[in-house]
C-alpha positions, -999 to 999 in steps of 0.1 A, spaced: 555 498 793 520 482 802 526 446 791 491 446 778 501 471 752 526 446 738 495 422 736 474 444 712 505 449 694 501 412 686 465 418 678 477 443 656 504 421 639 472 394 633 450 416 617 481 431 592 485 391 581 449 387 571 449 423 554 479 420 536 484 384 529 462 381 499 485 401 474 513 373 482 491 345 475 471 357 447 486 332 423 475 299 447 442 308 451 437 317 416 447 281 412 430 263 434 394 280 431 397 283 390 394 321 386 417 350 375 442 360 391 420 399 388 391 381 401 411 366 429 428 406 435 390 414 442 394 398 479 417 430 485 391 449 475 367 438 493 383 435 526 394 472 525 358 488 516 345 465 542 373 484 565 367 514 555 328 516 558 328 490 589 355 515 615 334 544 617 298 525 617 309 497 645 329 525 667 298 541 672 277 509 675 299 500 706 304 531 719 286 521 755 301 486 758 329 476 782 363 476 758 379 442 772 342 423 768 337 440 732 376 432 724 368 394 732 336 394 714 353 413 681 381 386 688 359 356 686 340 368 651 374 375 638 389 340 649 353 329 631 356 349 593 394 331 590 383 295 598 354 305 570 384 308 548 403 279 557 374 256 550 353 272 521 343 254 497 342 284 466 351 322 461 321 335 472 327 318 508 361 332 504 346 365 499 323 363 522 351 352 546 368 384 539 340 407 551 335 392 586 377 394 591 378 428 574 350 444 600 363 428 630 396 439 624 390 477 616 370 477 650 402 457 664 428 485 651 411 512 668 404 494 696 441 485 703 452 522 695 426 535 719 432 508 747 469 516 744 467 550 750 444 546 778 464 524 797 493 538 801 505 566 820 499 600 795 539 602 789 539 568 775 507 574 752 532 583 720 551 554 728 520 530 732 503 542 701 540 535 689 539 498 699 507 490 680 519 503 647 549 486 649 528 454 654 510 466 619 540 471 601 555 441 615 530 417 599 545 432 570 577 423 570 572 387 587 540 377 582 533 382 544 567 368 535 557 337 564 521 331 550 537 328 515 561 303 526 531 286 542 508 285 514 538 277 490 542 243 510 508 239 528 483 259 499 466 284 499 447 280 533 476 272 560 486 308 565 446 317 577 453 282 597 485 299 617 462 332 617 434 315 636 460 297 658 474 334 666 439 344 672 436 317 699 464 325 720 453 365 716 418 360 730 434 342 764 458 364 765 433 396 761 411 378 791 443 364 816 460 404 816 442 426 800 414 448 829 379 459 826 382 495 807 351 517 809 342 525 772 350 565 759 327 591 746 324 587 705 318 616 687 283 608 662 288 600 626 271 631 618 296 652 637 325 631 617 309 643 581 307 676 594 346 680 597 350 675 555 329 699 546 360 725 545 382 722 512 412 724 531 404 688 554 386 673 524 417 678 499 437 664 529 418 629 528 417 627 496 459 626 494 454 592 507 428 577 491 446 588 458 481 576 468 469 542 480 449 538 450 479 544 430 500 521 451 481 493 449 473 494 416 506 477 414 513 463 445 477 443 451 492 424 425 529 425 432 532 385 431 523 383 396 540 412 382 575 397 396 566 363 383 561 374 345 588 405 347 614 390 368 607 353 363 611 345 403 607 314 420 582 314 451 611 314 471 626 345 458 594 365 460 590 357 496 626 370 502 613 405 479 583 412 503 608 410 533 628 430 517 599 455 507 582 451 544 617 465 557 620 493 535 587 500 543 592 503 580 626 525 575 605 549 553 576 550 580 607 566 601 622 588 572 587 601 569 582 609 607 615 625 608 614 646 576 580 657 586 593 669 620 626 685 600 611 704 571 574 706 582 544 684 569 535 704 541 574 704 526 580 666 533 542 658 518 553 683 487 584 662 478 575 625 492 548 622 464 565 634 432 594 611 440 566 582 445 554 592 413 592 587 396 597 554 416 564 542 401 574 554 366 606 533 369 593 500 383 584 483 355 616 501 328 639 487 354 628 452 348 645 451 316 672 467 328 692 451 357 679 431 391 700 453 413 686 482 398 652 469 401 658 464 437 672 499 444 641 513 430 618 485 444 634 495 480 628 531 471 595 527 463 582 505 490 601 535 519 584 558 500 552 541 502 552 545 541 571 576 544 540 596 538 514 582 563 534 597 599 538 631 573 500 627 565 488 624 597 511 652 616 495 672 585 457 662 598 465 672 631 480 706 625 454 714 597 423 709 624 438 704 659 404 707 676 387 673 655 421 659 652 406 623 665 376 627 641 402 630 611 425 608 620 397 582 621 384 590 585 421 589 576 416 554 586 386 546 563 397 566 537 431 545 532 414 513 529 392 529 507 420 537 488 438 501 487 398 491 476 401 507 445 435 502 438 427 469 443 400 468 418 418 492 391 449 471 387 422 442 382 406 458 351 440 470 339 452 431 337 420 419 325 420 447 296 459 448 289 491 437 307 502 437 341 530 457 331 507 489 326 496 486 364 523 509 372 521 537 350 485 539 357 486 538 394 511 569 386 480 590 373 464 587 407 492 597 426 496 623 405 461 632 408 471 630 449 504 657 441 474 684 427 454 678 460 481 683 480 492 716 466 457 725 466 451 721 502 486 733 516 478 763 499 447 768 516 444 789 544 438 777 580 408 792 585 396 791 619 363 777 611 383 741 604 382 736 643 352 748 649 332 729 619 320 701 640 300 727 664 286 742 639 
């Protein structure tokens, strides 16, 4: 393997920190800058809808510049939005903070996918593609549990310290091994829209924009729901998101293989319902018994990750022939997803309890079981394909 791919793995690994790091510090930050803990969840949100409106916009934008120059560039602004964080002075810098890191990195993510693919000789492209989401989930099981040990004994700001540090070393890496890559056709915005205006497709995205809504309802805010259900020390919630970030990883393999052993449509069909039931459980569990809690809490978070390869495989097969264009709005419409997750579980604190985050996040994944039936049940007209042309 291309030991450049290995480098935008680390890329990869980077951006999944700054996405994700948030939820686990919630509480210090909160703290520190003397606002709610729901006010403070708001940096999620905002850092996903910036993703999710900034991929498709800045994909195009670039589309004639040379990808190792416009890697460096995205590199540098990225390196720039964390050191905002690490020394600003209020929330709205914070904020702010968020926006630049969240557009550079939805730019870097599909850089590093394409980059990989291209690079590499076209029996290795699976594998490649492979390597750079294994750098994402990665960051999931080290870095989130890492930047909370950080900001536990540093605050708030060390872990976007180490981030920028990680930055560093990426950008000379990138320029030392990485060659000149000519950029690739990008199909127009326009043409991307086009491809939703079938029921089937649109029904499709909208699976995961309502399952990560639903998901991160509670898990945007999975700090403090352990702290007043559980009781944990910082300590032991660190050792709960590793624990969670490796479930996570196993059930982005369960998913992969079930979807390749039953079909997309069965796996999709029975991965969300029992979502849904892990969900429902989560916060009954709590009173119940800590092993039990972590059963289901492992359950939940393989779950959680088991329907993205399904999902995907799903896209591909539904409209083969804009397969790129969808699996780039997948892209936007996840984050769009974790933004209003983000933002729901906010007003559910701020109205009631954090122990009602659940059971509403269950209504939206819910909400994503009737879309799913809807759209597997759709037939595959031929016009899918051929939308984009039209």
């Amino acid at each position: 393997m291309n030991l450049s791919v290995y480098i935008l793995a680390i890329s990869a690994f980077i951006v999944g920190i700054v996405e994700l790091i948030i939820g686990g510090i919630l509480d210090l930050i909160a703290k520190d800058l003397q606002i709610s803990i729901s006010t403070a969840g708001q940096l999620i949100s905002v850092f996903s809808l910036a993703f999710a409106i900034a991929s498709p916009i800045l994909l195009n934008a670039t589309a004639k510049i040379e990808r190792k120059k416009l890697y460096l560039w995205t590199l540098l602004i990225f390196l720039i939005g964390n050191m905002m964080a690490v020394f600003t002075p209020d929330y709205a810098i914070l904020m702010l903070s968020r926006v630049v890191s969240a557009a550079s990195a939805s730019l870097l993510i599909v850089l590093s996918v394409t980059i990989a693919s291209s690079i590499v000789k076209p029996e290795y492209k699976g594998r490649a593609i492979g390597v750079i989401y294994m750098g994402i989930s990665g960051s999931l099981v080290l870095g989130v549990p890492i930047g909370m040990m950080l900001g536990n004994l540093y605050g708030w700001r060390a872990p976007f310290v180490l981030i920028s540090f990680l930055t560093i070393v990426a950008m000379v890496s990138i320029s030392l091994f990485l060659k000149e890559i000519a950029p690739n056709p990008i199909v127009p915005l326009r043409e991307q829209v086009k491809a939703l205006r079938h029921s089937k497709v649109f029904s499709a995205q909208m699976i995961s924009v309502l399952i990560l809504t639903g998901h991160l309802t509670l898990y945007a805010y999975f700090t403090p729901f352990l702290q007043s259900t559980l009781h944990l020390n910082s300590t032991m919630i660190s050792i709960m998101y590793f624990v969670f970030g490796i479930a996570a990883v196993m059930g982005g393999g369960m998913g992969g293989w079930a979807s390749d052993k039953v079909g997309t449509g069965r796996a999709i069909l029975t991965i969300i319902p029992l979502f849904a039931v892990m969900m429902i459980l989560m916060p009954i569990v709590t009173k119940a018994s800590f092993v039990l809690f972590l059963v289901i809490m492992v359950m939940w978070s393989a779950l959680s990750w088991a329907i993205s390869p399904a999902q995907q495989n799903y896209l591909i097969q539904t409209s083969p022939e804009t397969s790129d264009i969808q699996l780039s709005i997948n892209n936007s419409a996840c984050h769009l997803g974790i933004a209003s997750g983000s933002a729901i579980g906010g007003i559910v604190i701020e109205q009631s309890s954090i122990m009602y985050n659940s059971w509403v996040g269950v209504l939206f994944v819910l909400a994503a079981l009737v879309c799913a039936v809807y759209s597997i049940t759709r037939p595959s007209a031929a016009a899918v394909g051929n939308m984009v042309h039209e």
